[in-house]
Each structure stands twice: as structure tokens, then as C-alpha cells.
One Martini backbone bead per residue (centre of mass of N, CA, C, O) as a GRO file, in nm:
protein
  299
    1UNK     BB    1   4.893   8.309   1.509
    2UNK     BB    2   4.860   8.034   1.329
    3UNK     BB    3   4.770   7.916   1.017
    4UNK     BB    4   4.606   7.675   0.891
    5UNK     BB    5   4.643   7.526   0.616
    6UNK     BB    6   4.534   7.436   0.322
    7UNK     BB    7   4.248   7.167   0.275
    8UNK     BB    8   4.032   7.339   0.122
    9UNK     BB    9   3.776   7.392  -0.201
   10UNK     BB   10   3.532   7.624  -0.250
   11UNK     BB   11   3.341   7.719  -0.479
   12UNK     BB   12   3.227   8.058  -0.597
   13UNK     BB   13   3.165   7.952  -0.900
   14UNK     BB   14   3.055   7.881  -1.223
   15UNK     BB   15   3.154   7.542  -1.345
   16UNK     BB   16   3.221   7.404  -1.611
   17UNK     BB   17   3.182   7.094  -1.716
   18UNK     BB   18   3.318   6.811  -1.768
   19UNK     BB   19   3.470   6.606  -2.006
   20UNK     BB   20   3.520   6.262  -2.218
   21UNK     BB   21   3.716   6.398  -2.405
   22UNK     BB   22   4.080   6.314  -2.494
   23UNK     BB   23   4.197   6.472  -2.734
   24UNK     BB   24   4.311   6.780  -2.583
   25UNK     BB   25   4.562   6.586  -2.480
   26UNK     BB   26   4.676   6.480  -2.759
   27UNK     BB   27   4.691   6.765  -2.897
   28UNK     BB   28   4.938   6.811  -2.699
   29UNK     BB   29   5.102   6.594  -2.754
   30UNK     BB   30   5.183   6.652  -3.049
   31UNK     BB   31   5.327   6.928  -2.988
   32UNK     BB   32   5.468   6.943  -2.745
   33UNK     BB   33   5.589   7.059  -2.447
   34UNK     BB   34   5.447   6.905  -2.193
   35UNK     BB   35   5.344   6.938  -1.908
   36UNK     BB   36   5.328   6.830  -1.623
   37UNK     BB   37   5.126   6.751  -1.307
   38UNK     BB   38   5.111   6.620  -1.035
   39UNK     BB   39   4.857   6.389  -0.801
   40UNK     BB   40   4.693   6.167  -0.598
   41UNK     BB   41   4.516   6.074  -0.828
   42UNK     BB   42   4.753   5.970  -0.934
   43UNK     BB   43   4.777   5.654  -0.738
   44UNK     BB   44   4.542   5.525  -0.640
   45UNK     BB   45   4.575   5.275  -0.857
   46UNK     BB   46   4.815   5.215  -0.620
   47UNK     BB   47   4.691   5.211  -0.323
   48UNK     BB   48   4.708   5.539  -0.270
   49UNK     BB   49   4.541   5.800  -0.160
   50UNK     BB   50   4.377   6.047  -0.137
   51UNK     BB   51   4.244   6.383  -0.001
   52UNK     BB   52   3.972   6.493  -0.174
   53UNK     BB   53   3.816   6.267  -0.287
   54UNK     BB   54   3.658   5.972  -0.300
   55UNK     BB   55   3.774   5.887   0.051
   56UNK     BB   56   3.923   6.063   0.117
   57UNK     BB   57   4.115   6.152   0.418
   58UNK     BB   58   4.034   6.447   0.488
   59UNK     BB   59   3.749   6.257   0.652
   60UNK     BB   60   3.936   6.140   0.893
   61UNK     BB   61   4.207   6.334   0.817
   62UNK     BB   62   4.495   6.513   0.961
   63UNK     BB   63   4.770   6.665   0.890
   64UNK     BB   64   5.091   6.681   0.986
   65UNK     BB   65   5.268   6.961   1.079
   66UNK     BB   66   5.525   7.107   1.124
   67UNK     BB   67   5.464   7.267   1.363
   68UNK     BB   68   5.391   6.992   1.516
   69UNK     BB   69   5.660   6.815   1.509
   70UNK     BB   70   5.849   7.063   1.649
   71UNK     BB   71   5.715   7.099   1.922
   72UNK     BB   72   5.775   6.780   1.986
   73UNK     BB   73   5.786   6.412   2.128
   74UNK     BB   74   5.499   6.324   2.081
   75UNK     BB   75   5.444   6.377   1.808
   76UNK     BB   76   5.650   6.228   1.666
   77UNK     BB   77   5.601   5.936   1.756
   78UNK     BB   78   5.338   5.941   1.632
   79UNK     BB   79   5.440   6.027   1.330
   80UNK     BB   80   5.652   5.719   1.356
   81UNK     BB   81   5.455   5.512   1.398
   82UNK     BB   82   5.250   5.574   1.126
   83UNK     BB   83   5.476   5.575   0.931
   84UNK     BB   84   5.625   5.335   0.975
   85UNK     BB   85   5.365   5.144   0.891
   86UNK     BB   86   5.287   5.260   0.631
   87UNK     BB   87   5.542   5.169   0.473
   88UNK     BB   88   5.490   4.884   0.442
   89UNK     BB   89   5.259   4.969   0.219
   90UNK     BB   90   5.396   5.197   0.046
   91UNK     BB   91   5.676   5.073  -0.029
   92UNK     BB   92   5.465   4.863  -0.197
   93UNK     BB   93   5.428   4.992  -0.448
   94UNK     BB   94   5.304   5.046  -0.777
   95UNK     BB   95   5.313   5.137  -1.079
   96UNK     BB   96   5.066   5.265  -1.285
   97UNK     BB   97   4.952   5.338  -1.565
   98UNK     BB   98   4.970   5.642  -1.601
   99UNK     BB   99   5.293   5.640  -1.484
  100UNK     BB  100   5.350   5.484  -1.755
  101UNK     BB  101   5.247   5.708  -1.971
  102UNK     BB  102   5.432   5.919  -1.879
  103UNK     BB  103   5.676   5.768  -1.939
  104UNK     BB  104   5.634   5.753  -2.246
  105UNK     BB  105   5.615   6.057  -2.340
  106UNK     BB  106   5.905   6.065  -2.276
  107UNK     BB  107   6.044   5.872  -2.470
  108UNK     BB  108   5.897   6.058  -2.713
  109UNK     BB  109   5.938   6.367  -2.658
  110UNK     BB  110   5.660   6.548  -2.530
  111UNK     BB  111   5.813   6.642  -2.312
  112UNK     BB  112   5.915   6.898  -2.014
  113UNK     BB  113   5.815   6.773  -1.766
  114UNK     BB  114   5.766   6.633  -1.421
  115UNK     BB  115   5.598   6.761  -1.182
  116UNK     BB  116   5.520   6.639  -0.850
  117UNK     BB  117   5.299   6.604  -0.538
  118UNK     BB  118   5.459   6.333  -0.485
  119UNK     BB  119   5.618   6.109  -0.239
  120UNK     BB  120   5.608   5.798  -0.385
  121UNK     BB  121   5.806   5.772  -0.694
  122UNK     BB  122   5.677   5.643  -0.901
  123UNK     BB  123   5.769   5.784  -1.192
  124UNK     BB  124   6.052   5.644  -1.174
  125UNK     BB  125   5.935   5.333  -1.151
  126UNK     BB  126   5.856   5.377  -1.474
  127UNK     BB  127   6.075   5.590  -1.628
  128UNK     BB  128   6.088   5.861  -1.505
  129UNK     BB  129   6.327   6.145  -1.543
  130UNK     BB  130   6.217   6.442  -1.564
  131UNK     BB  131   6.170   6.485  -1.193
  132UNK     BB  132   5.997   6.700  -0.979
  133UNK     BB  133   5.992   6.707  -0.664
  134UNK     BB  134   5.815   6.922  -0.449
  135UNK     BB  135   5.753   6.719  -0.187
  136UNK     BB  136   5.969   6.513  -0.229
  137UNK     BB  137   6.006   6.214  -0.036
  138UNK     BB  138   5.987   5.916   0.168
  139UNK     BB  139   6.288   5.761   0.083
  140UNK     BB  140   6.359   6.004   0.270
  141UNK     BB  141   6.593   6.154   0.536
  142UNK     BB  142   6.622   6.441   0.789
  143UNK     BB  143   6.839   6.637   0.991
  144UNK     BB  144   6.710   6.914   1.169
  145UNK     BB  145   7.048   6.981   1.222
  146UNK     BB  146   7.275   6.857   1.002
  147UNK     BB  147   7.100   6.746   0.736
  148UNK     BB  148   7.145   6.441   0.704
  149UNK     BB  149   7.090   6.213   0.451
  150UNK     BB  150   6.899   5.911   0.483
  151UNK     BB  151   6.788   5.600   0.388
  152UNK     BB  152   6.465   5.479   0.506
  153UNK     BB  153   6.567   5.175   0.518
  154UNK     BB  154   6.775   5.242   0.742
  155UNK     BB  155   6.520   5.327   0.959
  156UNK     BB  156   6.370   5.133   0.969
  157UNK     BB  157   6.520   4.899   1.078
  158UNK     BB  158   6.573   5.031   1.349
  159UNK     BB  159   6.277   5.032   1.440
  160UNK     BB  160   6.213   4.762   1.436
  161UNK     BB  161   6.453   4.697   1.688
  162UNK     BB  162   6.293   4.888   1.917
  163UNK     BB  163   6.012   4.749   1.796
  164UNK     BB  164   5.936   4.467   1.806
  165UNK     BB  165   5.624   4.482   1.937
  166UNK     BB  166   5.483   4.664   1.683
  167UNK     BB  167   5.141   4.535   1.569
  168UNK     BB  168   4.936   4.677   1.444
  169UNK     BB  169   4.598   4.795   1.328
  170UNK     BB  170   4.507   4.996   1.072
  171UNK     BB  171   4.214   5.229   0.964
  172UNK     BB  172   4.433   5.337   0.734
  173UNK     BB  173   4.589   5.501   0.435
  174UNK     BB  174   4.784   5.770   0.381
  175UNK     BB  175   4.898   6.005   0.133
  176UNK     BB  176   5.205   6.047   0.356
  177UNK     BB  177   5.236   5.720   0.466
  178UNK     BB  178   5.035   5.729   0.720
  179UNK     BB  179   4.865   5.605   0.950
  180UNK     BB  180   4.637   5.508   1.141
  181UNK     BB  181   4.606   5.578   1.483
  182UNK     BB  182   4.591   5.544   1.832
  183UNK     BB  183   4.725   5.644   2.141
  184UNK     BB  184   4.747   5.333   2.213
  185UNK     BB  185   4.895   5.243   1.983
  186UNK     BB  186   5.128   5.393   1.998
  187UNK     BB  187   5.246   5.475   2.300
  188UNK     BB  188   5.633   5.392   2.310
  189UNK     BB  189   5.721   5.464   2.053
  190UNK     BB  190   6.039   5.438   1.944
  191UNK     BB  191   6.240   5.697   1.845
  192UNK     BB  192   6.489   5.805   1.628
  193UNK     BB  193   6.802   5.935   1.585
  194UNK     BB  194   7.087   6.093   1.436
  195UNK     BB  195   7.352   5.916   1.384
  196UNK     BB  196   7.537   6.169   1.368
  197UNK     BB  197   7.419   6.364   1.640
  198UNK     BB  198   7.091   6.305   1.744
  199UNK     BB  199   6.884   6.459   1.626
  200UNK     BB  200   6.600   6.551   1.433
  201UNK     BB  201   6.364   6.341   1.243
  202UNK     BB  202   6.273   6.353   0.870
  203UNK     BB  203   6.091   6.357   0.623
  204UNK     BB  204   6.162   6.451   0.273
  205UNK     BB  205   5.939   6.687   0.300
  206UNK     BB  206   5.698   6.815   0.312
  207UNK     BB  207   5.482   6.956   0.482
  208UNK     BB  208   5.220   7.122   0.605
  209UNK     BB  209   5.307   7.443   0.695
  210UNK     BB  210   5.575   7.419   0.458
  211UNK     BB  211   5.802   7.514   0.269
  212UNK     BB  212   5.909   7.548  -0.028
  213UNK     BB  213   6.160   7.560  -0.162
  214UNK     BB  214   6.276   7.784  -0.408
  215UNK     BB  215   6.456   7.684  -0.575
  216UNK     BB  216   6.230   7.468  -0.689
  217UNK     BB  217   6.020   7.684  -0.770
  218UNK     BB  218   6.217   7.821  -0.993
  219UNK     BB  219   6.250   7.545  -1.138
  220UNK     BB  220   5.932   7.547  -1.252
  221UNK     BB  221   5.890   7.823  -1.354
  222UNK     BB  222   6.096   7.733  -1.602
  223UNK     BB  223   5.955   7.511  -1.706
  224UNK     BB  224   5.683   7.660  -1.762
  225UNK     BB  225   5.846   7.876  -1.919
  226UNK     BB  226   5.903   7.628  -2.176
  227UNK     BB  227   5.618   7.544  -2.202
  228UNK     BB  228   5.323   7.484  -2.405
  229UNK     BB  229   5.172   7.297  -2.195
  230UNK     BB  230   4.984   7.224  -1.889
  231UNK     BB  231   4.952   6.912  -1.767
  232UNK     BB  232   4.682   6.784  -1.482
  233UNK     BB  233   4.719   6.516  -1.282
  234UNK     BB  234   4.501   6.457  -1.005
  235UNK     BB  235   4.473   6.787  -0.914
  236UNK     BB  236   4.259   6.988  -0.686
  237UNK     BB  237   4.403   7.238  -0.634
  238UNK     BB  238   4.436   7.385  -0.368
  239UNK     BB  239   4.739   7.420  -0.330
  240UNK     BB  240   4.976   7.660  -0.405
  241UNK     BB  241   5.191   7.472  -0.496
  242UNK     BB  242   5.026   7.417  -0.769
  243UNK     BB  243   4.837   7.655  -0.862
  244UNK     BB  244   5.118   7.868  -0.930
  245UNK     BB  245   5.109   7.765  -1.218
  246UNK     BB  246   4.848   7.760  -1.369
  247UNK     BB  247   4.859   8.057  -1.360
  248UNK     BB  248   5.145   8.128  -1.498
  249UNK     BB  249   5.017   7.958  -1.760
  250UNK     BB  250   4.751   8.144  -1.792
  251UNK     BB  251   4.920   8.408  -1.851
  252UNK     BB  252   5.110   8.294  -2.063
  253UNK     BB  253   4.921   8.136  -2.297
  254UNK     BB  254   4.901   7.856  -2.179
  255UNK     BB  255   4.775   7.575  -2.199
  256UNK     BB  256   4.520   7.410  -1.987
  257UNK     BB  257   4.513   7.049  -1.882
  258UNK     BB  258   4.278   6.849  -1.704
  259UNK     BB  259   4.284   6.546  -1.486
  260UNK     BB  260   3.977   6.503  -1.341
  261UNK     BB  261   3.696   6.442  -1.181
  262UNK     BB  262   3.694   6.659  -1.000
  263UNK     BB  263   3.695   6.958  -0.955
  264UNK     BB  264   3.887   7.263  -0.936
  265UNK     BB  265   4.101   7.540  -0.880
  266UNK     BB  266   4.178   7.539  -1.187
  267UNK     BB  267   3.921   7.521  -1.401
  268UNK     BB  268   3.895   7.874  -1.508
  269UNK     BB  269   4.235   7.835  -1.657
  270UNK     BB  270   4.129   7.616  -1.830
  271UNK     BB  271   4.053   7.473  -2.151
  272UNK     BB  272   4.018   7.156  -2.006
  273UNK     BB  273   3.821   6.889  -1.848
  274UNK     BB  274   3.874   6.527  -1.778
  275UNK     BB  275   3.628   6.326  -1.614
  276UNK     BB  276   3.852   6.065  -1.582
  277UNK     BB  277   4.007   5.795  -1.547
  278UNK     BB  278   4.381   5.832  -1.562
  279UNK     BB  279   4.473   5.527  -1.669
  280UNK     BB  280   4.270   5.516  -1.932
  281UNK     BB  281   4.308   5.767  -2.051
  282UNK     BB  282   4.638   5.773  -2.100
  283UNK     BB  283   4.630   5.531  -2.280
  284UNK     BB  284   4.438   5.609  -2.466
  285UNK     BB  285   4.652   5.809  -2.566
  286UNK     BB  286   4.900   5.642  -2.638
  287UNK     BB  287   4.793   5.500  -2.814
  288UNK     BB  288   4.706   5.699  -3.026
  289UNK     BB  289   5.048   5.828  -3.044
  290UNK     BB  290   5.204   5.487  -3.021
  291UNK     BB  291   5.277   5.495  -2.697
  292UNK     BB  292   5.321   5.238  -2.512
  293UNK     BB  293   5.223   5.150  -2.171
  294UNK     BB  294   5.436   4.915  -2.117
  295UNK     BB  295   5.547   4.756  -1.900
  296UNK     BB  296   5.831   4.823  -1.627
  297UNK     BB  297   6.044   4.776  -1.487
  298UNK     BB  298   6.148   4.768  -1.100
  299UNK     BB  299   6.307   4.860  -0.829
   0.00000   0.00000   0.00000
């Protein structure tokens, strides 16, 4: 019997309260040597929800499991008739202050890179380069056959044409990209297979219950070991994919600084939680170190 993903986490000691003072982000950032880690809570200020925050999908929302993609052709269908609509909304997202923010960060030289556990490219669209997808991109499609990847945009394409009479209206968008809908509106719509051999089409992500390729692990883990210290962006740690990097962090004595409204699971090996929102925190961390977070074009 195969075990469900962590999707959730209650405390089980006592956490003491977030500050709302952001001096000890802005003092490890003048610091340099600073690792990002993000999660979905950068990224709300974008129009795209996060899971597990205040309205998050998790309470609406079950994500669908690699087990679940791989079991059959109608979870597909489902998940591709969802992911195809949230597409629409999710492909036309734009970096917000934070994404900014962390990309002037980038800019004056005070990090040592950027872990993100979004699919959704904004920290790229913002201008940071030295970013590692934990969990992939949305914006890529790959063949669990041939292993062959190529632009969601043109996976697009075929549906819209496979599907012309697809328009369904969604009750929500979820952050892995894909839409609500009934299986009534899922209905026959028609999945496309793998232009190269037939095979079966995967959006170039981790799933719940898909493990990250070790490789990328590893090379996170040297990030993890070359900086001075942690801060984590948004991201309830729930998921061990992203927890045992602020573990790794706080064995080896580097500080770890958490930006999120809400307690996480790493809350009791940070130095400290700032409990505000992370667009207008990060703005005025930039603001303090002269690094100003101002728009830049998005291609």
C-alpha cells in the first residue's frame, strides 16, 4: 500500500510568535552569502495561491499524485482538461515586488543563489539567474517514454485544436497550474500524446509523491553548504523536499530567517520568523540596502 504525501502539519511543541521587525533579514543580507529558498506563499501577490495559507487550495483542493497520473488514461485526461484551463490564467502571471526584490538582491552580489519550490518561472521573469527549479517548471512538458521535452506552449497549441470546444468556467485556481473542474466538465476531453514516439505526456515537474532526482538534491545541498545563511521565503516547510535543506542549515550552525505570515515546520530551527507580508517586507529590506526593487521587463 503506497503512503499519501505529506500535504499537511500541525505543531506539536510550543512555537514562539513571528516578529514583525525585518532588521535580521537585511542584516544577513548585508552579510552576503545569503540562500534564498522559496515557496508558494512569493508568489500569492502574483495571483496564484499558495496551499496551505489562509484560503489555500489544500482546502479545497486534493493535487494529483505521480501514482494517481501514471495509474491510467482517465486521471490524465483529467489532469490535462485542469492543467490545460489553469494554464490560461497561471502562463499569464507576472513577477511580483518580492520576485523583484529578490532579483535586485542578486544584482548587488548578496546571494549565493536561489532554491524555489514554484513551477511557475516568476523568480527568472523578475531578472534572477542563479535560480534551481526544485520541482521543475510548468512552462516545460516531457515524455515518460523518450524522455523528450519541448515548450508547453506548443502542448498548448494541439489542445486548444484537439479541443476546440473546450470553455468551461473554473471554481479556482490551484498553484501546480491546473483549474477546478467537475468531471462532467472534464467531460471527453482529448490528451494529446508525444509528438516523437506516442508516449505518455507529463508536465516537466515533481508531482506529491514523485521523488526530486537526486542529482538536483545534491546540488542544492552544495548551495545549502557554500552559504552563510538561509532565508526561506514563503514556504510552510511542510514537504521534506524543501525542510531538509533548513535542517541541513541549521546543523552546520548557519542562520536560518523564515518570511512567512504563518508558523512553518521549520519555525523551531530558525533564528527568527517575520510574520508580515513578503512583497512589502522584501521592498523595504531593498529600500534599506539601497538594492531598489524596481520593475523590470519580463519577457
Amino acid at each position: 500500500m503506497r503512503m499519501r504525501p505529506t500535504l499537511s502539519w500541525t505543531p506539536t511543541e510550543d512555537l514562539r510568535p513571528g516578529t514583525t521587525d525585518p532588521e535580521p533579514v537585511a542584516e544577513a543580507l548585508r552579510a552576503g552569502g545569503v540562500l534564498v529558498l522559496s515557496g508558494a506563499g512569493l508568489s500569492t501577490e502574483s495571483g496564484i495561491p499558495d496551499y496551505r495559507g489562509e484560503g489555500g487550495s489544500l482546502r479545497r483542493h486534493t493535487p494529483m499524485t505521480y501514482q494517481q497520473f501514471t495509474a491510467g488514461p482517465q486521471a490524465r485526461r483529467r489532469y490535462w482538461a485542469r492543467s490545460h484551463l489553469g494554464w490560461r490564467t497561471f502562463g499569464r502571471a507576472r513577477p511580483n515586488a518580492g520576485h523583484r526584490a529578490v532579483a535586485a538582491f542578486e544584482r548587488r552580489g548578496l546571494l549565493a543563489g536561489v532554491i524555489t519550490q514554484n513551477v511557475d518561472g516568476l523568480h527568472q521573469a523578475a531578472g534572477s539567474e542563479a535560480v534551481v527549479e526544485l520541482h521543475g517548471s510548468l512552462d516545460r512538458v516531457v515524455c515518460l517514454s523518450c524522455g523528450d521535452r519541448t515548450a508547453r506552449h506548443a502542448l498548448a497549441r494541439r489542445l486548444e485544436v484537439a479541443n476546440a470546444d473546450f470553455e468551461p468556467v473554473a471554481a479556482g485556481l490551484n498553484p501546480d497550474g491546473d483549474a477546478d473542474l467537475t468531471d462532467e466538465q472534464v467531460g471527453d476531453f482529448r490528451v494529446m500524446p508525444c509528438s516523437q514516439c506516442g508516449g505518455v505526456l507529463k508536465p516537466d515537474v515533481v508531482f506529491f509523491g514523485e521523488a526530486v532526482p537526486p542529482q538536483r538534491v545534491e546540488h542544492c545541498r552544495e548551495l545549502v553548504g557554500a552559504a552563510t545563511s538561509l532565508l526561506v521565503l514563503g514556504s510552510s516547510l511542510t514537504v521534506m523536499s524543501g525542510l531538509r535543506f533548513v535542517r541541513q542549515a541549521a546543523r552546520a550552525g548557519k542562520p536560518v530567517l523564515i518570511v512567512n505570515r504563518d508558523p512553518t515546520r521549520g519555525d523551531a530551527l530558525a533564528a527568527a520568523r517575520i510574520a508580515l507580508p513578503l512583497g512589502t517586507t522584501l521592498t523595504a529590506v531593498a529600500d534599506r540596502l539601497a538594492a531598489p526593487a524596481g520593475d523590470r521587463p519580463t519577457t
